[in-house]
C-alpha positions in Angstrom: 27.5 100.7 -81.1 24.6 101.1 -79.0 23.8 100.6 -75.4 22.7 97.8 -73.8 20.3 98.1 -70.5 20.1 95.4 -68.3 16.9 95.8 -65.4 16.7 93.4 -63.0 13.1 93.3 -61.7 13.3 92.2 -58.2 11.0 94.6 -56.6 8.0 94.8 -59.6 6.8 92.4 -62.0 7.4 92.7 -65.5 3.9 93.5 -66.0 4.7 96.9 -63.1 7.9 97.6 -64.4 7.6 97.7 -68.2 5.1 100.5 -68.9 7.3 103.0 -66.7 10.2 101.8 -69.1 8.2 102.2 -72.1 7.0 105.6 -71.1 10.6 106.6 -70.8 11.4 105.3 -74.5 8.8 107.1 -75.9 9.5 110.1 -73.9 12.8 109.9 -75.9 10.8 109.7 -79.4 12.0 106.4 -80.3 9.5 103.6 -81.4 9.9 100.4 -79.1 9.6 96.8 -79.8 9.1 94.9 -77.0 10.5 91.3 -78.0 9.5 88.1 -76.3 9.6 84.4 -77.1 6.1 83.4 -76.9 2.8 84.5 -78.4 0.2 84.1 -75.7 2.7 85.4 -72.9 2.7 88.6 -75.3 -1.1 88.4 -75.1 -1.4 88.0 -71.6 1.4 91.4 -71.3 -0.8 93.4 -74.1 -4.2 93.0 -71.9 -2.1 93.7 -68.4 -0.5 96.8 -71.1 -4.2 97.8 -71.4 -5.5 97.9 -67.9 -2.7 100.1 -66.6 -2.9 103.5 -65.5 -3.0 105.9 -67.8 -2.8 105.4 -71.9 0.3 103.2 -73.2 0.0 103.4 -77.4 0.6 99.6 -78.7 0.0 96.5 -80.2 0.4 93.2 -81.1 2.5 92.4 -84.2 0.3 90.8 -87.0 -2.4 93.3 -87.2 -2.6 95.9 -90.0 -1.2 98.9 -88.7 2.2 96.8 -87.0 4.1 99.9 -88.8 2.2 102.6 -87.1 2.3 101.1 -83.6 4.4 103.5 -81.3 5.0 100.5 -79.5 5.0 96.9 -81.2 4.5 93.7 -78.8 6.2 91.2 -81.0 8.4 87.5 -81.2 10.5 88.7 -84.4 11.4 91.4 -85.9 9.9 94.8 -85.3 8.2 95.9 -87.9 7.6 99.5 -86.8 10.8 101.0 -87.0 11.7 100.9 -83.6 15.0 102.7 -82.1 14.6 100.9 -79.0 13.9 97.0 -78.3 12.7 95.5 -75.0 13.4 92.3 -74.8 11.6 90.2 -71.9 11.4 86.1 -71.4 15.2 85.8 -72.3 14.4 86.9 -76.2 17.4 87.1 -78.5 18.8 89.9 -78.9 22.1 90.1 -81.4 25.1 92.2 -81.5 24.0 93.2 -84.8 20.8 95.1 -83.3 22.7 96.6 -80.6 25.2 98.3 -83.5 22.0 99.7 -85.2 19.4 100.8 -82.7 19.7 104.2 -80.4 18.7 101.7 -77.1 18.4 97.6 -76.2 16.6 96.6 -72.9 17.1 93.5 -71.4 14.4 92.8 -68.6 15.1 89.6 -66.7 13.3 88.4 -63.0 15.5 88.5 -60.3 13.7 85.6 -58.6 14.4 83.3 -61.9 17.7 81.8 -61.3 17.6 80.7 -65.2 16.8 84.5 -66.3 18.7 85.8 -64.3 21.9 83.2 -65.7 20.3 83.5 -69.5 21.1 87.4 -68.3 24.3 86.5 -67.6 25.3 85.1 -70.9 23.6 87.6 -72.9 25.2 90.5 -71.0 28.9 88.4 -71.6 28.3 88.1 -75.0 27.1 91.5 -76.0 29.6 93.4 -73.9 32.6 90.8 -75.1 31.1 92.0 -78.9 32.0 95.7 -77.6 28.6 97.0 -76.8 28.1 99.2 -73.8 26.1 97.2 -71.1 24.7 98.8 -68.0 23.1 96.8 -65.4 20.2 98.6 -63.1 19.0 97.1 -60.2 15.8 98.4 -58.3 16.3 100.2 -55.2 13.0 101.3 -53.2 10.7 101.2 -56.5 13.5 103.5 -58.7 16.3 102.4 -60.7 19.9 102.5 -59.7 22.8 101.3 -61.9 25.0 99.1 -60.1 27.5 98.1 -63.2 28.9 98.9 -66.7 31.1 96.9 -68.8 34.2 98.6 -70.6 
């Protein structure tokens, strides 16, 4: 079974904290998908993606080279293979996926009381299913973990 990262953003946005996250995945070799629940908010994060610093390798699932993308901005499945899926907005994430990929991230803001509770549940249910879950908090703009299930 995998490991389950939880990141509470309460110092950066998602838009901040995600590439640093990303760069750390693929650092590791592993493809990422980064999962949400709604199309244009996945939009709005590939544009913010782009006008980062440096270069960030990705796209938006439904183009023609979704299985080439290092890093695949998607609502479903990942069609690229990934080892490693972000998920942000409170997007599923089963027991199932945890079992098979090297690394699950669960992003959730810290001043959403409803993502922070759909947080809540998910970490309850995939740590009662027996994955690993590790919750890291920010802590003067690096990450600390505060928790881990088991």
């Amino acid at each position: 079974m995998g490991d389950v990262f939880f990141y509470h953003l309460t110092e950066r946005p998602l838009e901040a904290a995600l590439p640093v996250l990303l760069e750390k995945a693929l650092g590791a070799g592993w493809r990422v998908a980064v999962r949400g629940t709604d199309g244009e908010r996945l939009d709005w994060l590939d544009r913010q993606l782009w006008q980062g610093e440096g270069f960030l390798p990705h796209g938006v699932a439904g183009g023609p080279h979704d299985a080439k993308q290092p890093v695949l901005l998607t609502t479903g499945a990942a069609a690229n293979g990934a080892a490693c899926v972000m998920s942000v907005d409170g997007a599923e994430v089963s027991v199932e996926e945890v079992a098979e990929l090297a690394r699950v991230c669960v992003l959730f803001d810290g001043g959403d009381p409803a993502a922070v509770e759909r947080a809540r549940g998910q970490w309850k249910a995939l740590a009662d299913a027996g994955a690993t879950a590790k919750y890291w908090a920010e802590d003067g703009g690096r990450w600390v973990m505060k928790a881990e299930s088991g």
